[in-house]
C-alpha positions in Angstrom: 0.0 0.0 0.0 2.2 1.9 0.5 2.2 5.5 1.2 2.8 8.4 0.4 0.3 11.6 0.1 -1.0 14.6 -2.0 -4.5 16.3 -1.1 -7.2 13.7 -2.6 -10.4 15.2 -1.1 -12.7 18.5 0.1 -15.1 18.2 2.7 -18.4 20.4 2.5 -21.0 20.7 5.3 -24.3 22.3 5.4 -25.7 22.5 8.5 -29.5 24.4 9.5 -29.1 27.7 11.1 -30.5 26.4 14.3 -28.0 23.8 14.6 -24.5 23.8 16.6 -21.5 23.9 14.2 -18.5 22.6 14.9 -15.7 23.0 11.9 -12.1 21.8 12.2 -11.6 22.9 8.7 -11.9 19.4 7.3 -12.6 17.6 9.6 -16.7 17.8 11.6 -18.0 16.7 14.7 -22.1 15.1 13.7 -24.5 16.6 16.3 -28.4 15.9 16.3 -29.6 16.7 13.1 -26.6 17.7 11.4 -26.6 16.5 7.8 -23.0 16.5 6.3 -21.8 15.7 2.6 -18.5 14.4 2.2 -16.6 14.9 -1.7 -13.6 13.0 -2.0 -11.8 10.4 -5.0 -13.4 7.3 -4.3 -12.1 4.8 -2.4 -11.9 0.8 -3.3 -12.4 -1.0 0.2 -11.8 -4.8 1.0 -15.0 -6.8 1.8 -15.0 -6.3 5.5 -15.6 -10.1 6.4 -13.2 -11.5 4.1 -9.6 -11.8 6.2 -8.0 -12.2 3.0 -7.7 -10.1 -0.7 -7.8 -11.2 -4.4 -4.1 -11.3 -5.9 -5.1 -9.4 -8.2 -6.8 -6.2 -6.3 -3.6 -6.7 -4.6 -1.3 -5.6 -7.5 -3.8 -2.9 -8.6 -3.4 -1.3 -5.6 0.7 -1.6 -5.9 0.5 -0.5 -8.8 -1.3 3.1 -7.7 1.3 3.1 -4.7 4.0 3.1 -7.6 2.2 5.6 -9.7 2.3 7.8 -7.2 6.3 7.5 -6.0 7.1 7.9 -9.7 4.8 11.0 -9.8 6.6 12.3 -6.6 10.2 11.9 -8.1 9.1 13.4 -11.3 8.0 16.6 -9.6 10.3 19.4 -8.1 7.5 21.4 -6.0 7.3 18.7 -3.3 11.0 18.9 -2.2 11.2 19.1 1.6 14.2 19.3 3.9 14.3 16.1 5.9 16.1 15.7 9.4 19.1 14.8 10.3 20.7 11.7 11.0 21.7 11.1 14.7 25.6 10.3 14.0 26.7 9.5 17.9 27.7 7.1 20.8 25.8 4.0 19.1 22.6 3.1 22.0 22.8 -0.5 23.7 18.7 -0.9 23.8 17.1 -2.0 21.1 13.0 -3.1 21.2 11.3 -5.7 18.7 7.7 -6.8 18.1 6.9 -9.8 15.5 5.8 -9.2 12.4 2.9 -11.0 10.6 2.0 -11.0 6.8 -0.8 -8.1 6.5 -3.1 -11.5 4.3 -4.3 -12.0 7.7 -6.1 -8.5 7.7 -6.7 -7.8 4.2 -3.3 -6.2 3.3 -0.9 -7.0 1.0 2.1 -5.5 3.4 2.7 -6.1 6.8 1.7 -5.5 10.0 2.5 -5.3 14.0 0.6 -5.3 17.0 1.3 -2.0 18.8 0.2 -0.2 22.0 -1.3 2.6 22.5 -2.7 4.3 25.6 -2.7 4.6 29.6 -4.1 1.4 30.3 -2.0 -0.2 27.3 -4.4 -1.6 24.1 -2.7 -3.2 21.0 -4.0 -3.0 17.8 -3.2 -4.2 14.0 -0.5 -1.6 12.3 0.7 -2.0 9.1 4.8 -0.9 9.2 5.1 1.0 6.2 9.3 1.9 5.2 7.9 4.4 2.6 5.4 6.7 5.1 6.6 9.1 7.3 3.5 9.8 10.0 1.5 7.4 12.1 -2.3 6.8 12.6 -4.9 4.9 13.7 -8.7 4.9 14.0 -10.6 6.8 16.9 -13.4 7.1 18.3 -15.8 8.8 18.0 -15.1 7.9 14.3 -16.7 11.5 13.9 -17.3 10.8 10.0 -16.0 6.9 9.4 -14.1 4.5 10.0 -13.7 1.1 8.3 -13.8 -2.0 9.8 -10.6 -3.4 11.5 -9.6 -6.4 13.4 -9.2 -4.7 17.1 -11.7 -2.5 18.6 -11.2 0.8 18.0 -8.6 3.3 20.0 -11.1 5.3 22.5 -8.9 8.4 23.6 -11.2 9.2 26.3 -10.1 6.0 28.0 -6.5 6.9 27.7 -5.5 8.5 30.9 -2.2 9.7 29.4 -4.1 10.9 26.1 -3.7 14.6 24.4 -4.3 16.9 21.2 -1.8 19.1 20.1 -2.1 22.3 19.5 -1.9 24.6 16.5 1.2 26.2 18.0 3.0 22.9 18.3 6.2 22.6 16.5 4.7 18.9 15.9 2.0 20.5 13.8 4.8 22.5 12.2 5.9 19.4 11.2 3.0 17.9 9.6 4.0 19.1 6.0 7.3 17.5 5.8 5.7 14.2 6.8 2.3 14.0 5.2 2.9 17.1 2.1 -0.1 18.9 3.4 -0.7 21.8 5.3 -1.7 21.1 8.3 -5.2 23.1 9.7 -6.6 24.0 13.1 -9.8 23.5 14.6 -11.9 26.4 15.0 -13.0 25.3 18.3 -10.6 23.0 20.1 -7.5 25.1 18.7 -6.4 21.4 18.1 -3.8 20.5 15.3 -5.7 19.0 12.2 -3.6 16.4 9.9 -4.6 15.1 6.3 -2.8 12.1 5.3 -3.5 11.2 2.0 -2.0 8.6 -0.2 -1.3 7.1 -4.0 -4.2 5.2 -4.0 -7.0 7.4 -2.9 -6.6 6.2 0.4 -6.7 8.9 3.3 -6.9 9.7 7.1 -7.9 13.0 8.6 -8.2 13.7 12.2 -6.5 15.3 15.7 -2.7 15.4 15.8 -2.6 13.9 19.0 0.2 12.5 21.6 -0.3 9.4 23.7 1.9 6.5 25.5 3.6 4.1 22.2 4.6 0.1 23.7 6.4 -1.6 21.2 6.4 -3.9 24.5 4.8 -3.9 27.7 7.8 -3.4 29.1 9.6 -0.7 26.6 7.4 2.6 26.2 7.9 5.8 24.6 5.6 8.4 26.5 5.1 11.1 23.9 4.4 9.5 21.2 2.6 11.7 18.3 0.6 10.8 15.9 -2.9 10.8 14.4 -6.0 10.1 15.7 -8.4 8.9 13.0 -11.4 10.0 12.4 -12.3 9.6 8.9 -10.0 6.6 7.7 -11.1 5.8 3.8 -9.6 3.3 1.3 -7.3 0.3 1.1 -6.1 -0.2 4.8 -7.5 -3.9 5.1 -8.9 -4.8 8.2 -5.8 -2.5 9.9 -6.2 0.2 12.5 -3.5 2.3 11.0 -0.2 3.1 10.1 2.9 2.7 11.6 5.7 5.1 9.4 9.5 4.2 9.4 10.6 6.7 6.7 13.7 9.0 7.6 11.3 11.7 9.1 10.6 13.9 11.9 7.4 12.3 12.9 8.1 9.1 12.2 8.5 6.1 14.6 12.1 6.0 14.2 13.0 9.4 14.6 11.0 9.1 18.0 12.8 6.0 19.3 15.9 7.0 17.9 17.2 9.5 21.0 16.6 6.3 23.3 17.8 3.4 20.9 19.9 4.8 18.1 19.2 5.7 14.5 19.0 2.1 13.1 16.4 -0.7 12.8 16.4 -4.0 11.1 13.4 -6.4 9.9 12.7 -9.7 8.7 9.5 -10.1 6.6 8.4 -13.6 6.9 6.5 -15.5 3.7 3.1 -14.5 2.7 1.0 -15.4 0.0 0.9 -19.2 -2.0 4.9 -19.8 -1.4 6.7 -23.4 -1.4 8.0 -22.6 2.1 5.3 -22.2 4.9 7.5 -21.8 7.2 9.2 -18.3 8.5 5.4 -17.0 8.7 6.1 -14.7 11.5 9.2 -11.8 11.2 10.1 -9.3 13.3 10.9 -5.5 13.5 13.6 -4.3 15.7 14.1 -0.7 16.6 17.8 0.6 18.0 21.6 0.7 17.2 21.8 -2.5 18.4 19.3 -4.7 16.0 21.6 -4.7 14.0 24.5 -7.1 15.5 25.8 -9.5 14.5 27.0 -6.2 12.0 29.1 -8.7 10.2 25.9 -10.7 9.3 25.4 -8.1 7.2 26.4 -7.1 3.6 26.3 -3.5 2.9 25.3 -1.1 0.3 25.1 2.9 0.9 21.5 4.4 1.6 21.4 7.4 -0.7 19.7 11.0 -0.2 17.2 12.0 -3.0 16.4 16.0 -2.8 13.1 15.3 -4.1 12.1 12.7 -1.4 14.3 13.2 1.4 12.5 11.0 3.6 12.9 7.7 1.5 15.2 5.2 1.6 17.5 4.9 -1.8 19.7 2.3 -3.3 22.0 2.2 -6.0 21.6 -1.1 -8.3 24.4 -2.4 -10.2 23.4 -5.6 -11.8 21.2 -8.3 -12.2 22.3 -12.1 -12.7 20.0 -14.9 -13.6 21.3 -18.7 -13.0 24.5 -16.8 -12.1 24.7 -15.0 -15.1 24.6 -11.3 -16.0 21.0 -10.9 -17.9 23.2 -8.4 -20.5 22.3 -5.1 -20.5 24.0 -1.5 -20.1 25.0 -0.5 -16.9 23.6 2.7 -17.8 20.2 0.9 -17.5 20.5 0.4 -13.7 21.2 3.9 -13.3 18.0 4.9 -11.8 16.8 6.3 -8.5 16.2 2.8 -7.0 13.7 2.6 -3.7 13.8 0.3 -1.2 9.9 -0.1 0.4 8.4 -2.4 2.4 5.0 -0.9 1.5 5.0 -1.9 -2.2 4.5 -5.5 -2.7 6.0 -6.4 -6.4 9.8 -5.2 -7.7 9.5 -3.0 -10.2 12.2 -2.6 -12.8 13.1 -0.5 -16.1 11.7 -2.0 -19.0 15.4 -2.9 -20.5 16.2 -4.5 -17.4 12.7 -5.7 -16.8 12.8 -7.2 -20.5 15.9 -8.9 -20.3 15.6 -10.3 -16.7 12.0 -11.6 -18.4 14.0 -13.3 -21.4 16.5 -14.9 -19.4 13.8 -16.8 -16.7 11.6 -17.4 -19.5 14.5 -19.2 -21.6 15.2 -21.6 -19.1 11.9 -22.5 -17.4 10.0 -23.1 -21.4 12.0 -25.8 -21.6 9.7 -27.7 -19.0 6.9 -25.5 -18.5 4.3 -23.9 -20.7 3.8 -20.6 -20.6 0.3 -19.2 -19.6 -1.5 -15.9 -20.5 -0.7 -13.3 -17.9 -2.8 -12.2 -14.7 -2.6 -8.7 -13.6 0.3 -6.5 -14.1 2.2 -9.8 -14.0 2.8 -10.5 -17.7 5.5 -13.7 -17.3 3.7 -16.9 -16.1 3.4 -20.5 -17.1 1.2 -23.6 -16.4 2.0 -25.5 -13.2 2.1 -25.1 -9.1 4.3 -22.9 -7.5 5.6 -25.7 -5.5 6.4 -27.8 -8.9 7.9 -25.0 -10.8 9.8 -23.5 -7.7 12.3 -26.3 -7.7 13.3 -25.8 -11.7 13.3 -22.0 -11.3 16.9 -20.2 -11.7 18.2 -18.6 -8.8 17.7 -14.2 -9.6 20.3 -11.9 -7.7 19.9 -8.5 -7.3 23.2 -6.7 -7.0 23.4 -3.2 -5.8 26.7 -1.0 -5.1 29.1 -2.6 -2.7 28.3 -5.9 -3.6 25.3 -6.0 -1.7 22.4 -8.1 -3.1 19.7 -10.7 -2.9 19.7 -14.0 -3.9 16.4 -14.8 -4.4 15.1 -18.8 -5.1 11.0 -19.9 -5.7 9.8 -18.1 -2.5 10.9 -14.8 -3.4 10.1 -15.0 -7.4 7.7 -16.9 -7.9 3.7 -16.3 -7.3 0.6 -18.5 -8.0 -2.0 -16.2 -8.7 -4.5 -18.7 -9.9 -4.4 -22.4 -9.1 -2.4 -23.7 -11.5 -0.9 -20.7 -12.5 2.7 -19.1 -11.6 4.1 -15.8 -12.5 7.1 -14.4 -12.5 7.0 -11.6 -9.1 8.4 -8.6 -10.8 7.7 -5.8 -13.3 8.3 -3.7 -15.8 7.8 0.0 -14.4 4.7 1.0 -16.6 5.0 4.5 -15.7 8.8 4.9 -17.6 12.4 3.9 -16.9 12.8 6.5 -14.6 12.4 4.8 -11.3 12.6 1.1 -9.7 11.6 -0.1 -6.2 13.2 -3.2 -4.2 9.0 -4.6 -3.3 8.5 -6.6 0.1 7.8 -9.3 -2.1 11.8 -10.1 -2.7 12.8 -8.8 0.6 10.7 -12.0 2.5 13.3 -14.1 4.9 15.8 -11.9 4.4 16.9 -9.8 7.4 16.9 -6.4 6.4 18.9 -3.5 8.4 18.7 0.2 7.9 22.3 2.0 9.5 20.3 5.5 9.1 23.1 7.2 11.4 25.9 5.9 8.9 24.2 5.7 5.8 23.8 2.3 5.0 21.7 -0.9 4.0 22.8 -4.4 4.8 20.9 -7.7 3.7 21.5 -10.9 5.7 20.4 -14.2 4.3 18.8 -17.0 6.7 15.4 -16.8 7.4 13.2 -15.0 10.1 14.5 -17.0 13.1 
């Protein structure tokens, strides 16, 4: 889903002249009587009682989420200074929570159970690499909120629950993390967020500060972020978002002055894969998530002026039964995003084309191709199982030497029973952008040195 934002909606309320308005420019409270009209891009929910989505709703949504990062690279207007990285004495703590595939709740990305409040309540937040500001649902759920798994976050029973102000430097804040303005109520003087996304997905509500437990034991206890309360489009079954982009706002940044700039995670398997095991990962906050260091092999995170707060690769090559698929290196030389909130790689469409002509070579010579599904265009006849266990081995390389080598789980994806596809892409919306999806990141452990400026990828499964 993945996550990014631009201003998808306007809100218009009449109310009767004998009624009581209440107007947090955006954002309205119903009262008795009040009759409201709402205007915004429409938005494509999942069924509410189905704990799972179609493969293929799945990759039209990616494919808006990508839209909308090539949109935001393509477009100078949106560049915003992001903070700084905490270079410093390296912090011993570090705090982890398991991570489950986001099938489970509707998603097609993944999610943790975090907690919230004063007493502490958990609830089902998808971790999102390319979002910079947190959310959930709240009630009162003044105009809606769609269905989730918990029960909704009640901020009146939060004993250590607050709204921040206009004044707030946090509000101040709110552009660099969400790219909108942020607005204040007329009545409350509370902070007012809009966090909208690529996919006509959006949350509006109270900028708000509350008690975070990664663990019951390990709490931050001024944790901001939004409180929901109109939540529309392709969430799943989650409460919210949790962000881990390179951000003021976002989780890291808070966690960061008591564990380090750094986390690591391991995304277990999801979807039809011929290894059921590793189905629960883990995300680990702090310097110290990242030992054993020399586990790792590394590759420098990059800065891109347009979007500071993503994470950015530089990819070298790509090998295909241990061969180079053959095209220029000047193909690879594209701003190259690493996001746990898009599901799919996506490539260049030389690089794309010959990675396609390579796989394709080797597995028609025991398997017959089938007609696409989706934006996935290279499949053939058989089980993902049966087909996993001819399928070359595809390595991503990346500067430094850095790479994946991914087998059947992390290429492969049976879309239809008796179908399998090939898990990558050619970017549809030109060569000028790839993205490293969650899909070929599963079992590896992933680590993000943010204070020093570097990505390392560990193979070995979730455990």
């Amino acid at each position: 889903m993945s996550l990014f934002w631009f201003l998808v909606f306007f809100a218009h309320l009449a109310i009767a002249s004998s009624l009581v308005e209440i107007e947090d420019n955006g954002l309205r409270h119903k009262q008795s009587g009040m009759h409201l009209k709402l205007y915004h891009v429409k938005a494509l929910n999942s069924s509410p009682n189905s704990t799972s989505v179609l493969f293929t709703d799945m990759l039209a949504k990616d494919a808006e989420r990508v839209r909308y990062l090539h949109s935001r690279l393509s477009n100078n207007s949106d560049t915003i200074t992001s903070s700084d990285n905490k270079v410093g004495v390296p912090k011993p703590k570090l705090v982890s929570t398991p991570l489950k595939p986001g099938l489970l709740i509707g998603s097609g990305n993944y999610y943790a159970k975090i907690g919230l409040g004063t007493p502490i309540k958990y609830y089902s937040l998808i971790v999102d690499t390319g979002s910079s500001f947190s959310w959930l649902q709240c009630q009162p759920c003044t105009i809606y909120c769609h269905a989730q798994v918990d029960p909704i976050f009640n901020p009146s029973a939060s004993k250590t629950y607050k709204t921040l102000p206009c004044p707030s430097p946090q509000c101040s804040s709110l552009k660099a993390s969400t790219l909108n303005e942020p607005s204040c109520s007329k009545v409350s003087n509370a902070c007012v967020y809009k966090a909208s996304y690529g996919d006509s997905s959006f949350s509006l509500g109270y900028l708000s500060q509350d008690v975070l437990a990664l663990t019951p034991s390990e709490t931050l206890p001024n944790f901001v972020y939004g409180c929901g309360q109109d939540n529309q489009g392709l969430f799943g079954r989650s409460a919210g978002i949790i962000g881990l982009a390179n951000d003021k706002l976002s989780l890291l940044e808070q966690l960061s002055g008591k564990y380090g700039n750094a986390f690591s995670y391991c995304l277990p398997t999801s979807f039809s894969t011929p290894n059921p095991s590793n189905k629960e990962g883990f995300l680990s906050i702090g310097t110290s998530s990242l030992t054993p260091y020399s586990s790792y092999k590394f590759t420098p995170l990059l800065k891109n002026p347009k979007v500071p707060s993503l994470y950015f690769i530089e990819f070298t090559s790509i090998n295909v039964a241990g061969r180079p698929i053959g095209v220029a290196a000047s193909s690879y030389k594209v701003p190259t995003i690493i996001d746990s909130g898009t599901v799919i790689t996506r490539l260049p469409a030389p690089v794309y084309n010959a990675l396609k002509n390579a796989f394709v070579a080797i597995l028609s010579k025991k398997y017959e191709k089938a007609p696409g599904v989706a934006i996935l265009d290279t499949c053939f006849k058989g089980s993902v199982e049966g087909i996993s266990t001819g399928a070359p081995e595809i390595a991503l390389i990346f500067k430094g030497g850095a790479g994946l080598q991914l087998k059947g789980h992390n290429t492969l994806l049976e879309l239809e029973k008796g179908v399998t596809c090939l898990a990558f892409a050619g970017n549809s919306e030109g060569n000028s952008i790839a993205i490293i999806g969650n899909y070929q990141q599963q079992t590896y452990k992933v680590a993000y040195d943010v204070a020093n400026s570097k990505l390392g990828f560990a193979p070995g499964g979730c455990q």
